[in-house]
RODO-2510 file (C-alpha; in nm, 4 decimals, decimal comma):
residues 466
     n   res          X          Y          Z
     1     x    10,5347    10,0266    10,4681
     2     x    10,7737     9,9363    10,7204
     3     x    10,9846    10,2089    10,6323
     4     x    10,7443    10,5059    10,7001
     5     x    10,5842    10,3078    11,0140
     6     x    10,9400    10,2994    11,1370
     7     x    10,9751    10,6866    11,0544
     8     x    10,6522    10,7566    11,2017
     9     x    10,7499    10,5627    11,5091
    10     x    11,0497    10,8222    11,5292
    11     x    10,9590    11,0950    11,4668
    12     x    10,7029    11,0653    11,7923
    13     x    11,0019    10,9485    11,9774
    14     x    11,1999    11,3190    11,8707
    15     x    10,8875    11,5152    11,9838
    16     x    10,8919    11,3363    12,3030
    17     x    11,1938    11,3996    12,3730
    18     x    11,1868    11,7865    12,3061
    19     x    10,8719    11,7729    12,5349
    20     x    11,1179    11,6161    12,7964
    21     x    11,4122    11,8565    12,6650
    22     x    11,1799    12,1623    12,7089
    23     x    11,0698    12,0421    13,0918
    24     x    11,4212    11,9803    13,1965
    25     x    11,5448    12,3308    13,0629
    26     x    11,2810    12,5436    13,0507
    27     x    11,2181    12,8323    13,3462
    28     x    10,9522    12,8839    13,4893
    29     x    10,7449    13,0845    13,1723
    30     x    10,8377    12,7857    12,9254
    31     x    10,7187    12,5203    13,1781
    32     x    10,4474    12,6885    13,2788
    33     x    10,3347    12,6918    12,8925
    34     x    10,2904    12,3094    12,9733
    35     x     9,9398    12,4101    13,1684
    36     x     9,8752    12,7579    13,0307
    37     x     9,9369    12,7492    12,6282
    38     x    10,0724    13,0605    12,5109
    39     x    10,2042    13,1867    12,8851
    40     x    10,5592    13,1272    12,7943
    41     x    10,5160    13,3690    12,4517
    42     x    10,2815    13,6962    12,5789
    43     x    10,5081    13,6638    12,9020
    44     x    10,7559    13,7620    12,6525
    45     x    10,5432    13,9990    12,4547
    46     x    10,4693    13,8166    12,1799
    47     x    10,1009    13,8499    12,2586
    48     x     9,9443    13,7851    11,9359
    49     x    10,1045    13,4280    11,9433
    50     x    10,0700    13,4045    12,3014
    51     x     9,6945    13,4767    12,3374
    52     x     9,5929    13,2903    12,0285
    53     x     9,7286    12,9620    12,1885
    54     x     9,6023    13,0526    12,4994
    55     x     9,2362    13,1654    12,2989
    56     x     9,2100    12,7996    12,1698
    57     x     9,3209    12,6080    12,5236
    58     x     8,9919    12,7797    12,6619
    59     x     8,7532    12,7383    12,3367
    60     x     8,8487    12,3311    12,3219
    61     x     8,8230    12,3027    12,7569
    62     x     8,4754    12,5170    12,7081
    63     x     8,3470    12,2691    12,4415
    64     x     8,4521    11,9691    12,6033
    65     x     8,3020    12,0686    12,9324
    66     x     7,9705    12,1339    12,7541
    67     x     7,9341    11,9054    12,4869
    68     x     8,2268    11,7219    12,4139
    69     x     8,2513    11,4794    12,7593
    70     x     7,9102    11,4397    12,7230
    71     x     7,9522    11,3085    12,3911
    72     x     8,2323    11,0488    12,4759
    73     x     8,0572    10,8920    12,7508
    74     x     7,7872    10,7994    12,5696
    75     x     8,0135    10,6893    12,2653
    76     x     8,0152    10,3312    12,4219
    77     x     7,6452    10,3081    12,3889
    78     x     7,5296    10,5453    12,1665
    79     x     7,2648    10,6749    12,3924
    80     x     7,0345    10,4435    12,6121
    81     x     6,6595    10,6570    12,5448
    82     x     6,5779    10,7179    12,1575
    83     x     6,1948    10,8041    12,2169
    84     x     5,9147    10,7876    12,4709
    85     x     5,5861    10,9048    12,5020
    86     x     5,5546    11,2071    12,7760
    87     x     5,2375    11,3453    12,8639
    88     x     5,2551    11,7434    12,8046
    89     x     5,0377    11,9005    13,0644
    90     x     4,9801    12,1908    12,8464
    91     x     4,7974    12,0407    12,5679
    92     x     4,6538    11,7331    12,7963
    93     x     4,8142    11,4537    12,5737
    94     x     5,0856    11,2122    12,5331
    95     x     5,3694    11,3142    12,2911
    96     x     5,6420    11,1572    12,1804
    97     x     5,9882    11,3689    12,3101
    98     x     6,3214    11,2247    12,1410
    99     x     6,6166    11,2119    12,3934
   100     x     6,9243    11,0434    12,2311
   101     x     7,0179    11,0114    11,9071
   102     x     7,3255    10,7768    11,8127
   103     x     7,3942    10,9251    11,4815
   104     x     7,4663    11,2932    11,6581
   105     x     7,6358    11,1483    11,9638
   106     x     7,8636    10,9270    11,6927
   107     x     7,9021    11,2580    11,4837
   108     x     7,9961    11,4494    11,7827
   109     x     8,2035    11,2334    11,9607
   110     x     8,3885    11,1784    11,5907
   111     x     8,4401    11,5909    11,6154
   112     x     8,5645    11,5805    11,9741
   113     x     8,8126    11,3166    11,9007
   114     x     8,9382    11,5458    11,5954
   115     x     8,9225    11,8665    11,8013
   116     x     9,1420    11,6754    12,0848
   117     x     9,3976    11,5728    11,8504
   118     x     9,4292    11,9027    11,7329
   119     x     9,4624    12,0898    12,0694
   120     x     9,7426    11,8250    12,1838
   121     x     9,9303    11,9123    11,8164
   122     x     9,8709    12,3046    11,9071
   123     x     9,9584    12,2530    12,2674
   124     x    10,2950    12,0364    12,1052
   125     x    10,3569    12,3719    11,9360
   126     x    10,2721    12,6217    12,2079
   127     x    10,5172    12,4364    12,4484
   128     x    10,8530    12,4201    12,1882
   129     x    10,7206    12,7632    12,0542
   130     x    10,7846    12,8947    12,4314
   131     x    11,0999    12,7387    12,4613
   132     x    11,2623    12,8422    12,1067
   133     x    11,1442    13,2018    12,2574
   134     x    11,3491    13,1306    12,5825
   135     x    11,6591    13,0522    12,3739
   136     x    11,6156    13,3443    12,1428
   137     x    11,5710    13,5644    12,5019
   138     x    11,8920    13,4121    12,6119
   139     x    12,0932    13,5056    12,3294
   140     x    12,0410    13,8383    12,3597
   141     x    11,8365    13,8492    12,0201
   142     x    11,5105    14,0087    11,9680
   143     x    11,1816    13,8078    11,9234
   144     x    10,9842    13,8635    11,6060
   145     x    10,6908    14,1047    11,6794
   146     x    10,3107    14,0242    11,5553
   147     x    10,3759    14,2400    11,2556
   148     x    10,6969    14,0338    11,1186
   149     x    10,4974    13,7046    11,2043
   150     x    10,2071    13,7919    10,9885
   151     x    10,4609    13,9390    10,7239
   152     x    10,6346    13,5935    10,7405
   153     x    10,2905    13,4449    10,6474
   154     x    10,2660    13,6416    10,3397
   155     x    10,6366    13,5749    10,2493
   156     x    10,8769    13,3066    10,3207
   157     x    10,6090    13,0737    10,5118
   158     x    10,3139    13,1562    10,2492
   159     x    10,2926    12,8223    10,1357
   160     x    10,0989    12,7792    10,5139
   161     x     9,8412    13,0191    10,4594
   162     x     9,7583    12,8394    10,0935
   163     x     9,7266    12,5257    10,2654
   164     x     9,5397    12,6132    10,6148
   165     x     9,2301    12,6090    10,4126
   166     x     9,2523    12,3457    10,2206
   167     x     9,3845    12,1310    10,4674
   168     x     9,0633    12,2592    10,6665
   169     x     8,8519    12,1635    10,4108
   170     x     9,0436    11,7855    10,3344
   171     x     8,9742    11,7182    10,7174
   172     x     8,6351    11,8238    10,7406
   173     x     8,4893    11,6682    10,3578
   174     x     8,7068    11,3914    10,3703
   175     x     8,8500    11,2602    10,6684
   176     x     8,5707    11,2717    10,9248
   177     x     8,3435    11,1425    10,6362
   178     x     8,5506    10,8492    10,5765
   179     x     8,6232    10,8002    11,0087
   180     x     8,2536    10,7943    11,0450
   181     x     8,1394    10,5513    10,7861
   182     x     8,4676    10,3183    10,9337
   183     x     8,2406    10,3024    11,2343
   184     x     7,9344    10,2797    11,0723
   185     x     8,0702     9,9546    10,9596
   186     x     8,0663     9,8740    11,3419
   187     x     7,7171     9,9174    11,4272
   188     x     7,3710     9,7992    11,3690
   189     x     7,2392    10,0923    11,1469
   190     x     6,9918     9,9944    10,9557
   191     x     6,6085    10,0755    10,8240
   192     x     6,4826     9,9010    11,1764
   193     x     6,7775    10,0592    11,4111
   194     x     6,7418    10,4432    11,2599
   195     x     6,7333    10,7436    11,4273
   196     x     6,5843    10,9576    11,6040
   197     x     6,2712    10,6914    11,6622
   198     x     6,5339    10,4350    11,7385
   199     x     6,8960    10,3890    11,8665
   200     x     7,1157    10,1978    11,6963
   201     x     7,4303     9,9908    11,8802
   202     x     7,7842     9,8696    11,8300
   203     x     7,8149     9,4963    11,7015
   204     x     8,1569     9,4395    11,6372
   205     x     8,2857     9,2643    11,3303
   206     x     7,9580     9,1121    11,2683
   207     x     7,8524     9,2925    10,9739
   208     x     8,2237     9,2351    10,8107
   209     x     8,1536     8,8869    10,8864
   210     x     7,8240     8,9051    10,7021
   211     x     7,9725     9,0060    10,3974
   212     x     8,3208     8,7598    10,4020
   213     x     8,1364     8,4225    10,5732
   214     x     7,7997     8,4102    10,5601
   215     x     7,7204     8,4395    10,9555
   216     x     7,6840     8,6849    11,1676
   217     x     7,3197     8,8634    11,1071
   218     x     7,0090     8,7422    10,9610
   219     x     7,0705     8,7280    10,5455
   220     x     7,3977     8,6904    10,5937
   221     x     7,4973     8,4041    10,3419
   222     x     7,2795     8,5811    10,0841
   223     x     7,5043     8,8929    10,1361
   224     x     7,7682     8,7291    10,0697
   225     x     7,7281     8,5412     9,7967
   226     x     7,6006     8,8974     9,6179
   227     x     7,9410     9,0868     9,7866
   228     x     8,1622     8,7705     9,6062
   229     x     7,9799     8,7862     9,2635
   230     x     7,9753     9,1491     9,2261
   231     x     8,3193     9,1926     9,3386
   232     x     8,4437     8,9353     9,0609
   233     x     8,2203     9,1458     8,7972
   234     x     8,3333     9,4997     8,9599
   235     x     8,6773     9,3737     8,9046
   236     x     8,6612     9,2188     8,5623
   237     x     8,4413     9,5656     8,4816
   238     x     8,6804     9,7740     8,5442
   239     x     8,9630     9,6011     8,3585
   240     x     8,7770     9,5635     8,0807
   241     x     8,6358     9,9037     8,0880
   242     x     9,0045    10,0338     8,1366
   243     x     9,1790     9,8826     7,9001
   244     x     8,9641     9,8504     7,6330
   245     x     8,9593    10,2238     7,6354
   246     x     9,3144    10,2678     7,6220
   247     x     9,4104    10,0427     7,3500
   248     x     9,1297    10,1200     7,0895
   249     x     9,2158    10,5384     7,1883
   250     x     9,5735    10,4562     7,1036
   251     x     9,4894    10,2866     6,8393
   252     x     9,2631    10,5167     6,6843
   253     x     9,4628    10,8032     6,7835
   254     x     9,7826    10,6406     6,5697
   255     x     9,5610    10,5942     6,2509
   256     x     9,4290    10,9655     6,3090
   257     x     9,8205    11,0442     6,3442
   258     x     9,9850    10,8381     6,0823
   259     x    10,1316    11,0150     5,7349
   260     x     9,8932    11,0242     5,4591
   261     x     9,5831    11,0449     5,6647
   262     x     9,3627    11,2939     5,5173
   263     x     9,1362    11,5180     5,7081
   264     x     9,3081    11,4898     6,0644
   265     x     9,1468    11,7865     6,1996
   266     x     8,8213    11,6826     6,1082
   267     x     8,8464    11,3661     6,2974
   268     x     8,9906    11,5089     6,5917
   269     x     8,6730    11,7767     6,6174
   270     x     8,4374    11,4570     6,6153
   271     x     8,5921    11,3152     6,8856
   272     x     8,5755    11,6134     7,0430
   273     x     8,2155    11,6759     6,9861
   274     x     8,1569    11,3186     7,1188
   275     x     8,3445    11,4661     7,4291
   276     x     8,0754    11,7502     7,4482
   277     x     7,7944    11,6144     7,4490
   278     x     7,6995    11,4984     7,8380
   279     x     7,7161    11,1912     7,9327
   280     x     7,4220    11,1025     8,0956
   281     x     7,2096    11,2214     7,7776
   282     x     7,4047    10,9751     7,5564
   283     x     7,3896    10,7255     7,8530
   284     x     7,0010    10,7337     7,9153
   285     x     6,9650    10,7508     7,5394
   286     x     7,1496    10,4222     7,4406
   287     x     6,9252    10,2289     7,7346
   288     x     6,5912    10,3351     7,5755
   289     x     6,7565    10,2651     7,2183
   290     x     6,8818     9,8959     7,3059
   291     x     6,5936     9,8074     7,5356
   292     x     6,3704     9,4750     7,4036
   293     x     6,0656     9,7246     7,2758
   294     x     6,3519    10,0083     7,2212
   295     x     6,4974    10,1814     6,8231
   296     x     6,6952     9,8859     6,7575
   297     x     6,5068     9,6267     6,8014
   298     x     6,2101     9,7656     6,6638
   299     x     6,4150     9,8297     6,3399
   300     x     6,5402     9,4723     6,3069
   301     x     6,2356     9,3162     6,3940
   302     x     6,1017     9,5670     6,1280
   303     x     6,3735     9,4758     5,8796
   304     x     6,2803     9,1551     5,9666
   305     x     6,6509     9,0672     6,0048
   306     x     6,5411     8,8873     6,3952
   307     x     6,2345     8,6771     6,5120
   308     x     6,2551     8,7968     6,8263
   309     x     6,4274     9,1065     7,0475
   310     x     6,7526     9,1110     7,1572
   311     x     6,8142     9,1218     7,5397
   312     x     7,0984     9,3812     7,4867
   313     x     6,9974     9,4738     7,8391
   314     x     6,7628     9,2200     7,9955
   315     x     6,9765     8,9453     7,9771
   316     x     7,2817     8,8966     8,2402
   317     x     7,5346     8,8187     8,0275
   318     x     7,4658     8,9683     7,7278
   319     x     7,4122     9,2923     7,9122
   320     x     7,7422     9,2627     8,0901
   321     x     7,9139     9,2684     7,7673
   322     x     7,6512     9,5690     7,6467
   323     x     7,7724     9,7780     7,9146
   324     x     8,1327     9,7345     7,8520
   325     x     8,0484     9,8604     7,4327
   326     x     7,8608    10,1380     7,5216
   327     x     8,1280    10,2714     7,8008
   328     x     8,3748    10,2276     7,5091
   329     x     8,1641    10,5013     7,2737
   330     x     8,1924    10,7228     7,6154
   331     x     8,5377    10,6707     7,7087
   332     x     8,7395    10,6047     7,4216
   333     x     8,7592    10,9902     7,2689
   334     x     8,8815    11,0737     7,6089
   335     x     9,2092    10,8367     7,5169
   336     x     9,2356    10,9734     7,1732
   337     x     9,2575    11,3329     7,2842
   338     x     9,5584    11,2536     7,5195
   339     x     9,7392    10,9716     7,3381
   340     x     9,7322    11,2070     7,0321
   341     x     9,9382    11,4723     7,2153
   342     x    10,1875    11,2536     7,3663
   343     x    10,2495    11,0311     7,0505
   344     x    10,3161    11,3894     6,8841
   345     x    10,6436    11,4554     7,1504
   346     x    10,7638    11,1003     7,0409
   347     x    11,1340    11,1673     6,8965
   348     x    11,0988    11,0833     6,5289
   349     x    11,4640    10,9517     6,5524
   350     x    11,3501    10,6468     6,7334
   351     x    11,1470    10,5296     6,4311
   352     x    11,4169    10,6018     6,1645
   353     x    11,6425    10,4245     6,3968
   354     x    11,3952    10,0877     6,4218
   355     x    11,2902    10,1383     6,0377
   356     x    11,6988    10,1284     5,9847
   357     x    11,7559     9,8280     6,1638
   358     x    11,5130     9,6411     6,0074
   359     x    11,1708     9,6830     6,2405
   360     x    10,8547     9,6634     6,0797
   361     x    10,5055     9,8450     6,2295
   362     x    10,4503     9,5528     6,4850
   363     x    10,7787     9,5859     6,6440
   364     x    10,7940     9,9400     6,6460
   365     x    10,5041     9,9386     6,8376
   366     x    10,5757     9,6944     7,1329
   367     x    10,9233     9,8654     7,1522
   368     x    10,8591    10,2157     7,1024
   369     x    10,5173    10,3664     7,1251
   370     x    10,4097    10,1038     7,3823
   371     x    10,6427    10,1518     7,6261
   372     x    10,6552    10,5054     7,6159
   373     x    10,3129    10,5785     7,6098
   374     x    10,2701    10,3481     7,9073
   375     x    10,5902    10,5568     8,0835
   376     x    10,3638    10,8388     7,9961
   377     x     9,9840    10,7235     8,1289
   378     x    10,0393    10,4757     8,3659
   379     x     9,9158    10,7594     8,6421
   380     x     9,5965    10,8460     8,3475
   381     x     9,5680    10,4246     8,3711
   382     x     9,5352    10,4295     8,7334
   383     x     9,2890    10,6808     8,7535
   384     x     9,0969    10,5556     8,4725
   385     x     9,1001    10,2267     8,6803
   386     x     8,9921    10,3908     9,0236
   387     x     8,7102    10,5598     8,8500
   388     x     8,5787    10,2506     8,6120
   389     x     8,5873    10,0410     8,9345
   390     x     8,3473    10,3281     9,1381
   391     x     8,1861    10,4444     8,7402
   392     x     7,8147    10,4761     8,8985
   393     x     7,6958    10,6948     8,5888
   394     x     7,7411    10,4072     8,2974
   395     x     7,5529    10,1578     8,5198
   396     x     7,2974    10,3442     8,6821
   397     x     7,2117    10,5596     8,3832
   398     x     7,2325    10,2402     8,1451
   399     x     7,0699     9,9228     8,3372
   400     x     7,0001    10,0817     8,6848
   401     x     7,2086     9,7791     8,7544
   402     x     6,9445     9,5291     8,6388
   403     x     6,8572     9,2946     8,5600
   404     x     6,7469     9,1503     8,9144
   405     x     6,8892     8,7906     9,0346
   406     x     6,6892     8,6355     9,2924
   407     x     6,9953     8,5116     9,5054
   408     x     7,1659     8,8394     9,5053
   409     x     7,0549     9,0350     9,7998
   410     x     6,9442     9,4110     9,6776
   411     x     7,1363     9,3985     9,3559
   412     x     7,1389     9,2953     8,9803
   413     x     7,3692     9,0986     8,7536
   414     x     7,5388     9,4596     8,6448
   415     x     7,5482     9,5715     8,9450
   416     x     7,9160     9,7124     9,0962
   417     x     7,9819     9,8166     9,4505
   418     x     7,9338    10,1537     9,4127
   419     x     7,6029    10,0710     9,2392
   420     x     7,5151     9,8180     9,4895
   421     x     7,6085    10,0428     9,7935
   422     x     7,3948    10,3412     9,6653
   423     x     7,0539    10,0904     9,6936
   424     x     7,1334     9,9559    10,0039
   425     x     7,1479    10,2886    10,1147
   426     x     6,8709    10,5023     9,9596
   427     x     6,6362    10,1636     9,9035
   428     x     6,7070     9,9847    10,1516
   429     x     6,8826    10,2017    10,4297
   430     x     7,1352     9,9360    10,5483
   431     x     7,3653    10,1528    10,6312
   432     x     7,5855     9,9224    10,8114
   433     x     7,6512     9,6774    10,4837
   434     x     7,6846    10,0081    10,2850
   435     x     7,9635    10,0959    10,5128
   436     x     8,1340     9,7584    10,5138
   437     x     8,1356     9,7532    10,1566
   438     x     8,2500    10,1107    10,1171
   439     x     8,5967     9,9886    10,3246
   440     x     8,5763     9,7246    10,0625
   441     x     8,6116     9,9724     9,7956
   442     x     8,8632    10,1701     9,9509
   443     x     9,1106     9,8691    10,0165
   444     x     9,0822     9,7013     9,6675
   445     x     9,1323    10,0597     9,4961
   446     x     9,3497    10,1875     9,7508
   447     x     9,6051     9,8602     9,7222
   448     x     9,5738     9,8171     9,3500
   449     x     9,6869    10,1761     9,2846
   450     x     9,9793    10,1878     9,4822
   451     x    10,0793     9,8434     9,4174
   452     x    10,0642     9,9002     9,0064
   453     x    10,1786    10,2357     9,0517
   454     x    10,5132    10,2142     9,2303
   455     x    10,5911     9,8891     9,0081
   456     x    10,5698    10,0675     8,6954
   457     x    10,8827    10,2269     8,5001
   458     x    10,6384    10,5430     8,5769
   459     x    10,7912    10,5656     8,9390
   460     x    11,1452    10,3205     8,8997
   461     x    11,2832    10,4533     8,5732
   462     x    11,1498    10,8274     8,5924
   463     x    11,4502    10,9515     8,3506
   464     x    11,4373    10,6964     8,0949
   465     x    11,2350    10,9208     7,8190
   466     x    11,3872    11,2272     7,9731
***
């Protein structure tokens, strides 16, 4: 971390100085690009560059003059008037007229920061753009025309058109998304601050506080008791979830695998069937089958193998441990299918080597298959973990994240973050907790991954099985 902050740290040193490099040597076109984008290029008939720089200086100055100031200085109060009644002379009655809203002047000011950063990174350009055109001018060389610019694009600097649109699209789906729920977590939002009827303000770290102490906003020690008990479940969920999966796939996928097993194909199409069919209808299936009036139980009350219903589902506990079965009858053919390919490329020589020497099955395992299938899937394991830890549909569609506790605040003893999040949100529209915990999410999957990840023989030994 210190590494790249240090890198990041110079590299906006070296632009800095070719700022300064391009002001001390530039003439008069190229430091005149400083104010004018794109003067220093059409001066020097590359027009098409030249006026598309020049294009975007006066579409971001014409937005911020007309929306985009107006924005920011309301961004420390997100707005002062939500809603008032005015009397409309027309009709002869008071109306209510809405005047701010602090979710659009959030929104907008979010865009205008974005916009901003981009003009100063295309105005970065523009100005070393106009001075690498003064030293090609100087040289006696000829500037590329608009035609050999656009032929570069669809040649040797393709790989930018490719990416302008999905970079485009990663900005504007995921990071202003994720920069305005960060400060979401900042504010009041909530079911009684909600626009357009009402504004809604900027607390601080009161709401973070909420969640980690107690203190802070009205509720807050029941939110945090819920945030510390579903966290520990979320957490032992999705280890559970992840590698149970992995080691009853392998497993299963080395019996389906081994000499002598008959009828391979056949069990690899039932796993694949099991694949096929969606998951929510197996899902919402299973929860009206091992409900306490549900198939099961009515069978073994029938049978009369019980005296009473199982909870499978009603019960905390027992539920807990229902969830984590069921999400192994959706998850494990998954496993199969991709252990059985990669135990397949597994030199045979290894094994006639440890069958030589004296290894049995056991040992072959922990020093062979093991370690190369975890060389193999340790990126599969971390993105089995990151989705296990956010897996909404087994919950929801399963228990709905019941059943209810009393001293949890909104939530239910299955409950996970992501569960927990989505009914503070559409139930209860506490936005602000929702946002808090959303950070929450990111950090704890965010760290985990790259932690695990880059201490796995995955990322320090990548030639070992090569």
């Amino acid at each position: 971390m210190q590494t790249e902050i240090k890198k990041a740290g110079s590299g906006v040193l070296r632009g800095a100085g070719k700022l300064v490099d391009a002001l001390r040597t530039g003439d008069f076109r190229t430091r005149l690009s400083f104010l004018i984008m794109g003067f220093g290029l059409f001066t020097r008939r590359q027009f098409a560059r030249g006026f598309l720089l020049l294009l975007c200086q006066i579409a971001f100055l014409l937005y911020f003059a007309f929306a985009g100031l107006s924005n920011l200085s309301r961004l420390t109060t997100l707005g002062s008037v939500a809603s008032k009644e005015v009397y409309d002379e027309a009709l002869g009655i008071f109306v209510y007229k809405y005047f701010d809203n602090s979710l659009l002047i959030l929104l907008y000011s979010v865009l205008t920061i974005l916009f901003a950063l981009v003009f100063v990174y295309l105005w970065y350009k523009g100005v070393l753009a106009a001075r690498a055109a003064q030293a090609v001018e100087e040289s006696g060389k000829r500037l590329k025309s608009a035609k050999e610019d656009l032929r570069a694009l669809l040649d040797e600097e393709y790989h930018k058109t490719l990416l302008a649109l999905p970079v485009l699209g990663l900005t504007v789906f995921t990071v202003l998304p994720i920069l305005f729920m960060v400060l979401i977590a900042f504010t009041n939002f909530d079911v009684a601050h909600k626009p357009p009827k009402e504004l809604f303000t900027w607390v601080g770290w009161e709401n973070f506080k909420a969640l980690l102490s107690g203190t802070a906003i009205a509720g807050g020690s029941k939110f945090a008791h819920t945030f510390k008990e579903v966290l520990l479940w979320n957490i032992v969920w999705a280890v559970s979830a992840t590698l149970s999966n992995y080691f009853l796939g392998m497993l299963l996928a080395i019996a389906i695998n081994k000499k002598g097993i008959r009828f391979k194909k056949f069990w690899r199409s039932v796993f694949v069937t099991t694949i096929a069919v969606p998951q929510f209808v197996s899902l919402m299936l299973l929860s009206k089958m091992l409900a306490d009036t549900g198939v099961v139980n009515r069978l073994l009350l029938g049978a009369g193998l019980l005296s009473k219903a199982i909870p499978f589902l009603s019960d905390g506990n027992l539920a807990r441990v229902t969830v984590i079965l069921v999400n192994l009858w959706v998850g494990v053919p998954y496993t199969v299918l991709i252990c059985t390919g990669i135990l397949m490329n597994i030199p045979a020589d290894l094994y006639e080597a440890a069958r030589i020497d004296g290894a049995g099955p056991i040992v072959a395992y922990f020093k062979i298959t093991l370690p190369y299938m975890l060389h193999i899937t340790t990126p599969y394991l971390i993105s089995q973990f990151i989705a296990n830890f956010n897996n909404f549909n087994v919950i929801f569609l399963l228990t709905g994240g019941d059943p209810l506790v009393l001293d949890y605040a909104f939530a239910g003893r299955t409950d996970l973050l992501i569960t927990w999040l989505y009914k503070l949100t559409f139930n209860e529209s506490n936005y602000k907790i929702a946002a808090v915990i959303s950070i929450f999410v990111f950090l704890v999957v965010g760290t985990v991954s790259l932690i695990v990840y880059n201490l796995t023989n995955a990322v320090k030994n990548e030639e070992e099985f090569g």
